[in-house]
C-alpha positions in Angstrom: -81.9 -63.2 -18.6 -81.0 -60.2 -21.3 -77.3 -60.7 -19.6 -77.2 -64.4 -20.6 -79.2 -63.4 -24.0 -76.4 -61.4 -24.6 -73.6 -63.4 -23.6 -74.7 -65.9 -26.0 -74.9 -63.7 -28.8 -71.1 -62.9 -28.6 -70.4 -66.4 -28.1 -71.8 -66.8 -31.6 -70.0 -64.0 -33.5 -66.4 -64.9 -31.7 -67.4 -68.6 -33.2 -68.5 -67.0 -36.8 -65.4 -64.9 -36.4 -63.3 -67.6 -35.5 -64.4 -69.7 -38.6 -63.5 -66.7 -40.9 -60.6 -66.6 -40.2 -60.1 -70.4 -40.5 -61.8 -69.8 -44.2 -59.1 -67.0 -45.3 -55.9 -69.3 -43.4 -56.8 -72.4 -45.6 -57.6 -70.1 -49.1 -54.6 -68.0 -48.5 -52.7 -71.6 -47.7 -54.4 -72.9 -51.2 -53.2 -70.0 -52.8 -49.9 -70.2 -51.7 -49.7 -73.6 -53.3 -51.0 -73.3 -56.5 -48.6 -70.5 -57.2 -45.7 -72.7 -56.0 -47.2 -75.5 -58.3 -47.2 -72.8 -61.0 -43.6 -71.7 -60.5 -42.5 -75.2 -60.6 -41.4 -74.9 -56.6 -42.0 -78.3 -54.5 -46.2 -78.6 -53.5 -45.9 -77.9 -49.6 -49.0 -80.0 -48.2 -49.3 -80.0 -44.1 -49.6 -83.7 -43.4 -49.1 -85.1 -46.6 -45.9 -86.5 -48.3 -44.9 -86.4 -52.0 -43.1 -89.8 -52.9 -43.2 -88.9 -56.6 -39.1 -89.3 -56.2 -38.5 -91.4 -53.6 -36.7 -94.8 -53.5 -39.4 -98.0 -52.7 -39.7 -101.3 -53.4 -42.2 -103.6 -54.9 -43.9 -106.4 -52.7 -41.8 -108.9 -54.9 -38.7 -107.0 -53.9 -39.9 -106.7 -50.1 -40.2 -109.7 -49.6 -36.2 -111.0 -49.4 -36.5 -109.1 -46.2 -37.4 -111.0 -42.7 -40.1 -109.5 -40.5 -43.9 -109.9 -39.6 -46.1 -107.6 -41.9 -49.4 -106.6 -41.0 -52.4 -106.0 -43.8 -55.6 -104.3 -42.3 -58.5 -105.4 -42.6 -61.8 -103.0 -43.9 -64.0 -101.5 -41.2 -67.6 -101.8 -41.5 -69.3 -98.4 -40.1 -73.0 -97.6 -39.8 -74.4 -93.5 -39.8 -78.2 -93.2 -39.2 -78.9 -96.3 -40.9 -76.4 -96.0 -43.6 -74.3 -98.7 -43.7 -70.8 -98.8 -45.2 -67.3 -100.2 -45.2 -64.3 -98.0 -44.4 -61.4 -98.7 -46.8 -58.0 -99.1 -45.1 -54.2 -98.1 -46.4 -55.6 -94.3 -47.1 -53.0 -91.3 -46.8 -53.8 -89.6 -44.1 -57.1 -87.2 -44.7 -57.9 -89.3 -48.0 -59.8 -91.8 -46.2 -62.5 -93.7 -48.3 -66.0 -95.3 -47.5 -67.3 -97.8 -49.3 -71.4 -97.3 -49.5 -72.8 -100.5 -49.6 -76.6 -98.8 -50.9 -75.4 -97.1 -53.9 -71.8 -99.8 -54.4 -69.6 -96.4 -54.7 -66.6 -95.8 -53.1 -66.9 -92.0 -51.8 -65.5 -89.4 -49.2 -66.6 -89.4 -45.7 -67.8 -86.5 -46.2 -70.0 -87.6 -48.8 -71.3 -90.9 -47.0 -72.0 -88.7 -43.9 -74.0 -86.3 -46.1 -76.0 -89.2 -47.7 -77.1 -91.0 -44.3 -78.8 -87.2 -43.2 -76.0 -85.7 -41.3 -74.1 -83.6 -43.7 -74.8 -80.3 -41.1 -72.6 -81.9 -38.5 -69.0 -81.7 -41.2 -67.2 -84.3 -38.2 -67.7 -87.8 -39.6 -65.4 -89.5 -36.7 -68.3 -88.1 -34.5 -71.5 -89.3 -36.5 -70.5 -92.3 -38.4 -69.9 -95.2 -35.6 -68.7 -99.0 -35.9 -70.8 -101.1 -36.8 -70.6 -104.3 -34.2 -70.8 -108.3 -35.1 -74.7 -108.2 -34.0 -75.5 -105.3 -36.3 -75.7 -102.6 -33.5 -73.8 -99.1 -33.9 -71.3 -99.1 -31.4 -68.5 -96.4 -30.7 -68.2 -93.5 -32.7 -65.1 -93.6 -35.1 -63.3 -91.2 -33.4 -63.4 -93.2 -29.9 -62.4 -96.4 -32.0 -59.4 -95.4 -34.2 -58.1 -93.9 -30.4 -58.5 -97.2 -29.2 -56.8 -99.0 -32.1 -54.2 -96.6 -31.6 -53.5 -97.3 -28.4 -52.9 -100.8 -28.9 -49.6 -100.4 -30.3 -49.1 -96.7 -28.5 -45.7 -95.6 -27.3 -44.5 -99.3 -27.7 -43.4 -98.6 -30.9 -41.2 -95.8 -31.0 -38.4 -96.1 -32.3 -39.3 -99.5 -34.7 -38.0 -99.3 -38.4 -41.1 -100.1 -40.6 -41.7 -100.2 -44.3 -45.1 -98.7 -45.1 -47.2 -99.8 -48.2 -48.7 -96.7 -50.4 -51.3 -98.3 -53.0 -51.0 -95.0 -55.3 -47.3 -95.5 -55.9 -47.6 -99.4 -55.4 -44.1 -99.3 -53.1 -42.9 -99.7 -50.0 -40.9 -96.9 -48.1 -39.1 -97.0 -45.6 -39.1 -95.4 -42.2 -38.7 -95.5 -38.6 -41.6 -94.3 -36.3 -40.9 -91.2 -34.2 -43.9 -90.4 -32.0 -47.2 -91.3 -30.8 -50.5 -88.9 -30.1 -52.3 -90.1 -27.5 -54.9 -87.3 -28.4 -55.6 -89.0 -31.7 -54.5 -92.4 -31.6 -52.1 -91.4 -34.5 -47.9 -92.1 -35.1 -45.3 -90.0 -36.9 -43.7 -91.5 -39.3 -39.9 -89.9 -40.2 -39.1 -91.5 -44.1 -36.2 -91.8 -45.3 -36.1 -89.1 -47.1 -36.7 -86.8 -44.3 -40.4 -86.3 -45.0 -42.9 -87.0 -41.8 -46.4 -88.1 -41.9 -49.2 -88.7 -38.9 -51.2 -92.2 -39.9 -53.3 -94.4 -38.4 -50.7 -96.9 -38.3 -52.7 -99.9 -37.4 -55.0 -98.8 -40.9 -51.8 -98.7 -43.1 -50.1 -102.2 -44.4 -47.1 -101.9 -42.0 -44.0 -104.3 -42.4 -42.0 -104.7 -39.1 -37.9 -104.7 -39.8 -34.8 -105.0 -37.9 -33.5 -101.7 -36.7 -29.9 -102.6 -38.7 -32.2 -102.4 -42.0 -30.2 -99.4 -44.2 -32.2 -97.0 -45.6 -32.3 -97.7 -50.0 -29.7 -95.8 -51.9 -27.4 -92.7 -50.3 -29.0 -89.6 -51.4 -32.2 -91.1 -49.3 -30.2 -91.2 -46.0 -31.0 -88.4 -43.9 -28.5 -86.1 -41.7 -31.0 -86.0 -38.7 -30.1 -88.0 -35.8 -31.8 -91.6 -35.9 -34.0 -92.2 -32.9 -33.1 -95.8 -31.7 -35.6 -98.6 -30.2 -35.1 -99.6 -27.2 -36.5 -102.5 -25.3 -39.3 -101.3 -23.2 -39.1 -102.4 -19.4 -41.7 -104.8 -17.9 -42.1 -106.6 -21.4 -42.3 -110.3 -21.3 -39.2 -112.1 -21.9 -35.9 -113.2 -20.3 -33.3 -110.5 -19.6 -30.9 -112.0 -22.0 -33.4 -112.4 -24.6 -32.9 -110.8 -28.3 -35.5 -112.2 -30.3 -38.3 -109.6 -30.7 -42.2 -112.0 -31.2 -45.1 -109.4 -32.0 -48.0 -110.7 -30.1 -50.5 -108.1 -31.8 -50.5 -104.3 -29.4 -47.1 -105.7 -27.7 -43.9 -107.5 -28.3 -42.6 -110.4 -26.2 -38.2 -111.4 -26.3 -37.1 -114.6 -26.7 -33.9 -116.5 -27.1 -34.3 -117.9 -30.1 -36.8 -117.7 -33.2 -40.1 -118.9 -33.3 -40.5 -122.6 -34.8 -42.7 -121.3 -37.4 -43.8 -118.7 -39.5 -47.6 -118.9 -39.0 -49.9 -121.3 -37.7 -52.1 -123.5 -39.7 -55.5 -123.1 -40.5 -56.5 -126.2 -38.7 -54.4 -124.7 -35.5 -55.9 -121.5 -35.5 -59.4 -123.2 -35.6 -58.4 -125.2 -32.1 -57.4 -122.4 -30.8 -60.5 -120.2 -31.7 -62.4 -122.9 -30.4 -60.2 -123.2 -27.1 -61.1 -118.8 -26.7 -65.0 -119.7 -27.4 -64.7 -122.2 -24.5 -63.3 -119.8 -21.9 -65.7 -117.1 -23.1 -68.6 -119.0 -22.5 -68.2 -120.3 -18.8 -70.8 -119.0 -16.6 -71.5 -118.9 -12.6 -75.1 -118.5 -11.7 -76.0 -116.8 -15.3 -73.1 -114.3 -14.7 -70.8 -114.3 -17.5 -66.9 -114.6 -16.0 -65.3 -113.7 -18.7 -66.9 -110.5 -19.9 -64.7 -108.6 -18.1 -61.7 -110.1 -19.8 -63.3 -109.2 -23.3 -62.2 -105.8 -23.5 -59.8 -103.7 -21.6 -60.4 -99.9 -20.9 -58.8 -97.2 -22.7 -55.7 -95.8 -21.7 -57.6 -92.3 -20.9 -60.4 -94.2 -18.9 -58.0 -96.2 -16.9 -54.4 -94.9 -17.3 -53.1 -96.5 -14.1 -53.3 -100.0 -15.3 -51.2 -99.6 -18.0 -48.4 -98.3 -16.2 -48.2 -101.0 -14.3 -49.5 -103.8 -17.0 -46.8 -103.4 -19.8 -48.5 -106.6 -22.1 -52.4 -105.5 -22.1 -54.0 -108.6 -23.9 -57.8 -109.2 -24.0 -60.3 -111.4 -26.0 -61.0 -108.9 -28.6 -57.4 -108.4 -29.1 -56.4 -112.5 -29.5 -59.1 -112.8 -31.6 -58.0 -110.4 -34.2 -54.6 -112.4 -34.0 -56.1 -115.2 -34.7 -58.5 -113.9 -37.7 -55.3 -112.8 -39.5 -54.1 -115.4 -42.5 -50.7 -113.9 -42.3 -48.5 -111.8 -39.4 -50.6 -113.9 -36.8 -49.5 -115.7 -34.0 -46.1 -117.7 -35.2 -47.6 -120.8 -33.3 -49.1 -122.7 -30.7 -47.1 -121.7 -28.1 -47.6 -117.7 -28.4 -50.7 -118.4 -28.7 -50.9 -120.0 -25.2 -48.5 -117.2 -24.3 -51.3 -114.6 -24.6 -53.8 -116.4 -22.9 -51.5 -116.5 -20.0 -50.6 -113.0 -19.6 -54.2 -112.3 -20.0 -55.0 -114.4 -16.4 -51.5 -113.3 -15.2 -52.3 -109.7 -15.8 -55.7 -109.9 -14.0 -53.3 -111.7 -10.5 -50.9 -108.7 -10.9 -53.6 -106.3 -11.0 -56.0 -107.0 -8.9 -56.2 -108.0 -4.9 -55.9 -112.0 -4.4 -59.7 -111.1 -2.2 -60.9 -109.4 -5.5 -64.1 -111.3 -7.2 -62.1 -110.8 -10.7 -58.6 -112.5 -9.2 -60.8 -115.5 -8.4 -62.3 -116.0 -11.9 -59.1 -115.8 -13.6 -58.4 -118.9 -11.8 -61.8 -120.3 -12.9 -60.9 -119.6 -16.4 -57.6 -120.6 -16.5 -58.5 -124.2 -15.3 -61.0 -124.5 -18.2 -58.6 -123.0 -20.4 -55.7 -125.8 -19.5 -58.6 -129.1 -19.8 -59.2 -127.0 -23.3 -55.8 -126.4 -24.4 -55.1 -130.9 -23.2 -58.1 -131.9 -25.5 -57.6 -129.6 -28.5 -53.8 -130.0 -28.3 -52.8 -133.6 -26.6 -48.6 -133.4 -24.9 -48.8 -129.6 -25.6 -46.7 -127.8 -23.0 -48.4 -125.0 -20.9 -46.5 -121.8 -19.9 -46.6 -121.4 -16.5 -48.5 -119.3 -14.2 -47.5 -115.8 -13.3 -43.9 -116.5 -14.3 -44.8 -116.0 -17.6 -42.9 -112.8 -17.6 -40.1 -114.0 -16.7 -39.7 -116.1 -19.9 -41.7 -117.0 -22.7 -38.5 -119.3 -24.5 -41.0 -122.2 -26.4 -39.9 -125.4 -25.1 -39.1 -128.7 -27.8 -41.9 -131.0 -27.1 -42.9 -134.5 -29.0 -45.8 -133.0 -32.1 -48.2 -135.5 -33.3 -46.9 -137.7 -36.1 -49.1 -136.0 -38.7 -48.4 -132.5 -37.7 -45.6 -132.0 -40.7 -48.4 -132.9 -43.2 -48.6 -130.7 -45.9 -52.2 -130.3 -46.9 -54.2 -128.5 -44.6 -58.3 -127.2 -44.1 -59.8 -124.2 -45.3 -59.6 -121.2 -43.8 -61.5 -121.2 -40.9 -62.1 -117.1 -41.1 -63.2 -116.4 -44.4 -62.6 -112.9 -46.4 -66.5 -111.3 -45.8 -65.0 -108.2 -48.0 -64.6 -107.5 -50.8 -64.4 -104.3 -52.5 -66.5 -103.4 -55.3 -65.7 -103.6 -59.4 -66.4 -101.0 -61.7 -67.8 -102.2 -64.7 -66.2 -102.4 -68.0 -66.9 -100.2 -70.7 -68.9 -101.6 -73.6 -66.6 -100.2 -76.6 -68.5 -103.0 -79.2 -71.7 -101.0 -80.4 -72.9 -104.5 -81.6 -72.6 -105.4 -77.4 -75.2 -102.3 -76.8 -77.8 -103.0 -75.3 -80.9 -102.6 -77.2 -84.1 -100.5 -76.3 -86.7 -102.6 -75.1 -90.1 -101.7 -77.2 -93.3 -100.9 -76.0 -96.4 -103.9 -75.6 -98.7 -101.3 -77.4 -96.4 -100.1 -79.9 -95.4 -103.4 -81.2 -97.1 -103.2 -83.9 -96.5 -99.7 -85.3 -94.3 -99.1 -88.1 -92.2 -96.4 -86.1 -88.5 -98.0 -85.6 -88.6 -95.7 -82.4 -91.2 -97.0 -80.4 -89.5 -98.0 -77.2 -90.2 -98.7 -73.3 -88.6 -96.5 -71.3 -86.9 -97.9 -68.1 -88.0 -96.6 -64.8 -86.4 -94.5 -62.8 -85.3 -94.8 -58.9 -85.8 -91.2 -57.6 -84.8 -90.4 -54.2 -86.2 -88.1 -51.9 -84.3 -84.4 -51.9 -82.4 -84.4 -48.9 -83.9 -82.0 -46.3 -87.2 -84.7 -46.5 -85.1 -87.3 -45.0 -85.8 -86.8 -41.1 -82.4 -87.4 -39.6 -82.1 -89.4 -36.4 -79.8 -87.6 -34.0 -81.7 -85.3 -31.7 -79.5 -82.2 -32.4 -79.5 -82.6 -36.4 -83.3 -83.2 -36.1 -84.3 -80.4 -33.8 -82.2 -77.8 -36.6 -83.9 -79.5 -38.5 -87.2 -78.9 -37.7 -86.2 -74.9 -36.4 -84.8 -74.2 -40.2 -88.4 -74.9 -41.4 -90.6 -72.4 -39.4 -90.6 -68.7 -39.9 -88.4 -67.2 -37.3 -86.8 -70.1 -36.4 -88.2 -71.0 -33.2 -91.0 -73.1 -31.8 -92.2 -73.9 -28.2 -90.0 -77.2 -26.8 -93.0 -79.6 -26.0 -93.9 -79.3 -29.7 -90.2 -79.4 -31.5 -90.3 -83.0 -28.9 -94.2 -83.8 -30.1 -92.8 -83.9 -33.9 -89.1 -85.8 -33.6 -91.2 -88.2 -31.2 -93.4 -88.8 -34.4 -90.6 -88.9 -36.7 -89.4 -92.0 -35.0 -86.5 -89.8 -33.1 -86.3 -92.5 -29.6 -83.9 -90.8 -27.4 -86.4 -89.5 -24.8 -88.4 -92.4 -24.9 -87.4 -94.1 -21.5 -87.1 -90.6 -20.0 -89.0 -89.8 -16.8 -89.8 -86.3 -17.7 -88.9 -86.3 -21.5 -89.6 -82.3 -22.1 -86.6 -81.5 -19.2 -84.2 -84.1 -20.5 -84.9 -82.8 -24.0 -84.5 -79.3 -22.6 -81.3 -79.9 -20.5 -80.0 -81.2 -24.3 -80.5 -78.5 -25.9 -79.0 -76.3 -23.2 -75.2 -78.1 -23.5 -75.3 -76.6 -27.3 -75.4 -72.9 -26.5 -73.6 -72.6 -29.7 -77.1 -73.8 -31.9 -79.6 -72.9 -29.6 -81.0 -70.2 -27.9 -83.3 -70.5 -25.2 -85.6 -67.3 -25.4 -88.6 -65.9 -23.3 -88.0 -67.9 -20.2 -87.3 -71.0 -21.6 -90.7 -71.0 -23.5 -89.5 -71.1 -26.6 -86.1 -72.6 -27.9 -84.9 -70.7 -31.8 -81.8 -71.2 -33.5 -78.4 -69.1 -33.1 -78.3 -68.6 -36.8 -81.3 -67.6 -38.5 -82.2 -69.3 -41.4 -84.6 -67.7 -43.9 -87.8 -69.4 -44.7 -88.7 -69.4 -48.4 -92.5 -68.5 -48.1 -95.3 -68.5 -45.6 -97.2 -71.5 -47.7 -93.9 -73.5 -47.1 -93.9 -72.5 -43.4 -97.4 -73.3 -43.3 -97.1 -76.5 -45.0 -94.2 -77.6 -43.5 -96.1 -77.5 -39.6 -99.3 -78.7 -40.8 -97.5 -81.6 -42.3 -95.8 -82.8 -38.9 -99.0 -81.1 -36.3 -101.2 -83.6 -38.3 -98.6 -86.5 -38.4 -98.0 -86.1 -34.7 -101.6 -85.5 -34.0 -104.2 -88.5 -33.0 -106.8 -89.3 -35.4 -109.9 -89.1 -34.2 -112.0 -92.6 -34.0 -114.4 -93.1 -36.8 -118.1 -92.9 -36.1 -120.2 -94.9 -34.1 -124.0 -95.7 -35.8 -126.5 -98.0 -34.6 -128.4 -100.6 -36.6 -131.9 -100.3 -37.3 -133.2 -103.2 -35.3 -130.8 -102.1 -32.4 -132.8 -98.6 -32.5 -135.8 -100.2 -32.5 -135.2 -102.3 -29.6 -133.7 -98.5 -27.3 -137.4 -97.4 -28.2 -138.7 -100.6 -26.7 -136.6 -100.4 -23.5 -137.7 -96.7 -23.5 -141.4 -97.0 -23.6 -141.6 -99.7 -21.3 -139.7 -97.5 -18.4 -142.7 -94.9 -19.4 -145.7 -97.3 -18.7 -144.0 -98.5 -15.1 -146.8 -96.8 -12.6 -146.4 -97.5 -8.9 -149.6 -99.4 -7.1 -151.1 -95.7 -6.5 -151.5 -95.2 -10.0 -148.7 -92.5 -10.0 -146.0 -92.6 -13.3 
């Protein structure tokens, strides 16, 4: 035990050592900039670009040329409780949450401190999605990843244009790379400068690959990496026209028909998804499985051998989008065929999921004949072979002009500041007192009332970890026996253990995977933190238990009293089981 006691300990100081140094690299890196900045030298940010001279152009200007361009949309997040929007087409590291309590648009870091979890300093780790039913789901880390790796390696290569809000431009580019590790792409400018971005967060405009960089002092000298198709895409060999279909892109032999689908289209079409995701078979729900595909680290076989991955989710989002969509009808029935077609290719013809892709499909097709009367299906399996759209007979009114609403309404929008008031006449005025209305005094007002907030170590964090240093940072010597650290977060409305069989070992085993915050000292009777933390005064320390012993404690039931005329009729019962004598005479 004094081995492992010890072992710990230097585990600590080679972290605190290790942070030091981390401290002194990014001040000395700090320094080293400002001085350039003060010399008049170039700012050298890792990460960051300076486009201050670069060549760009306006949206007016971008749009003379042809290609799909695709415009995030915000990402509403949750962090114990705290629930926020995440603003998209950041620079990388200048992300931006949007906290819907307060309306203010603040750091991460900011919102992460305000929900109760400033300690942790990783807000991809403690702020989490927040899903269509209200629930937290992944964390933000896990779901940027697997945003990433929708477009992945499949893009390498592309020449984009990339919107930057600050300058109000587009630049120019071609994508280099992809990090599987963090779902980010390197972008190579035009002007030799790279930058790592959530590409699928950034307003991304797809080109040809024959687009010439703007002006030539931008071109660079470095050799330009070239796209090439990918093989196993959808298409015909011969085909040349690229259609993005959302994470993938299908080749055809010649353009789309159209542009972008109408509104009243993309309704049928939702509609014809909601069918297929409803079917059932003895309450078990057949498409679930087709809802959402594994990651690429959880399941990287299939998408070697799958090259279009397509699930619900994914057409869905397609859909959703007012502009870069699906260009029509057709695609759209494109990607709900390599969705079934990609289960067959998968999966054994004996498996249960090959047979409900044939369920599916066969609602999908009665769907797609009463939504869409005369429209052509692709076919089945060959799919890959060639997705060309075939000329078919439209209905009579399809080339009408006017069209319905938008079926999938903007629910975002960011917030306003509010304008100055710069007339003093537009002031507003002090609002005067009930009691004072009749003094003389000019003065007399009614203060407004204030909204105080707690101070922020009241606010009982919800994570296990964050509450248990919580709780340790509180009571001299930082350190309390583990049954009652668990007695006061299970008070504090901490649930974790609650469906536990033995919650005090699964609280314990917790603790145990952060050797790094907790120690686990006398024999595992008491659990104290790894860095001490001073308690102001005993009275504090004193207050601060007896606050949470008595919250956590039962109180005791009130006092039972009898009535008068209840007493009375005890002292009845009592005295009559004194005169009972036997027929001897004997009491």
């Amino acid at each position: 035990f004094q081995r492992a006691a010890e072992r710990a300990i230097r585990n600590v100081e080679r972290e605190q050592e290790r942070e030091r140094r981390a401290k002194e690299a990014e001040e000395e890196e700090i320094r080293q900039q400002a001085e350039a900045e003060f010399r008049g030298q170039f700012p050298v940010k890792k990460g960051i670009c300076d486009m201050g001279e670069s060549l760009g152009l306006t949206e007016e200007e971008m749009a003379k040329y042809d290609g799909l361009e695709d415009i995030p949309e915000p990402i509403n997040v949750v962090c114990s409780g705290r629930i926020g929007v995440l603003q998209t087409m950041a620079r990388p590291r200048c992300e931006r949450i949007h906290d819907v309590e307060s309306n203010t648009i603040m750091g991460p870091g900011e919102f992460e401190r305000l929900a109760g979890c400033g300690s942790a300093k990783k807000w991809k780790s403690s702020v989490r999605m927040l899903q269509s039913d209200g629930k937290p789901g992944v964390s933000m880390g896990t779901y940027l990843i697997e945003c990433g790796d929708e477009k992945g390696d499949s893009v390498v290569g592309r020449r984009v244009a990339i919107w930057w809000p600050t300058e109000e431009l587009f630049f120019f580019g071609r994508i280099e790379g992809y990090n599987v590790g963090n779902g980010e792409h390197q972008v190579r400018y035009d002007d030799a400068q790279k930058e790592e971005c959530m590409l699928f967060m950034q307003r991304v405009k797809w080109l040809d690959d024959d687009v010439p960089p703007l002006g030539n002092d931008s071109a660079s000298t470095a050799p330009v990496l070239k796209f090439v198709r990918p093989p196993g895409v959808a298409g015909a060999k011969d085909a040349t026209f690229r259609v993005n279909l959302g994470a993938f892109d299908v080749y055809a032999r010649a353009k789309p028909s159209g542009t972008m689908m109408k509104n009243s289209e993309r309704r049928k079409c939702y509609e014809i998804l909601n069918t297929v995701r409803g079917v059932k078979d003895d309450d078990r729900m057949l498409c679930e499985p087709f809802e959402k595909l594994p990651s690429r680290q959880a399941l990287p076989e299939y998408y070697e051998t799958i090259k279009c991955p397509v699930d619900c989710a994914s057409i869905e989002r397609m859909l959703r989008k007012s502009s870069g969509g699906y260009p029509s009808v057709w695609y759209f029935l494109v990607a709900m065929e390599l969705m079934f077609t990609n289960c067959k290719r998968f999966n054994d013809p004996e498996a249960l999921l090959y047979k409900d892709s044939d369920v599916l499909r066969n609602v999908y097709i009665k769907a797609v004949a009463e939504k869409f009367p005369g429209q052509i299906v692709p076919p089945q399996i060959t799919v890959y072979d060639s997705v060309d759209e075939p000329a078919w007979d439209k209905p009579a009114d399809d080339g009408v002009l006017e069209d319905e609403a938008d079926p999938f309404p903007v629910l975002y929008s960011p917030p306003k500041e509010k304008p100055k008031v710069t007339d003093p006449s537009r002031r507003a005025k002090p609002r005067a007192r009930e009691d004072d209305s009749d003094s003389d005094s000019d003065r007399a007002y009614r203060p407004k009332k204030t909204l105080r907030r707690a101070p922020r170590d009241r606010r009982f964090p919800n994570d296990p970890i964050q509450a248990t240093k919580h709780v340790l940072a509180r009571v001299k010597g930082n350190a309390l026996p583990p049954q009652e650290i668990l007695d006061i977060l299970t008070s504090k409305g901490v649930k974790d253990f609650e469906n536990a069989r033995r919650p005090l070992a699964a609280f314990s085993a917790l603790l145990r995977q952060h050797p790094l915050d907790f120690i686990e000292a006398r024999g595992g009777a008491v659990w104290e933190l790894a860095e001490k933390e001073e308690v102001e005064t005993e009275s504090d320390e004193d207050d601060f238990l007896d606050h949470y012993r008595n919250a956590s404690a039962p109180k005791p039931p009130p006092p039972l009293q009898m009535s008068k005329a209840d007493t009375d009729l005890c002292k009845g019962v009592m005295r009559a089981i004194r005169a009972c004598k036997t027929k001897t005479g004997r009491s």
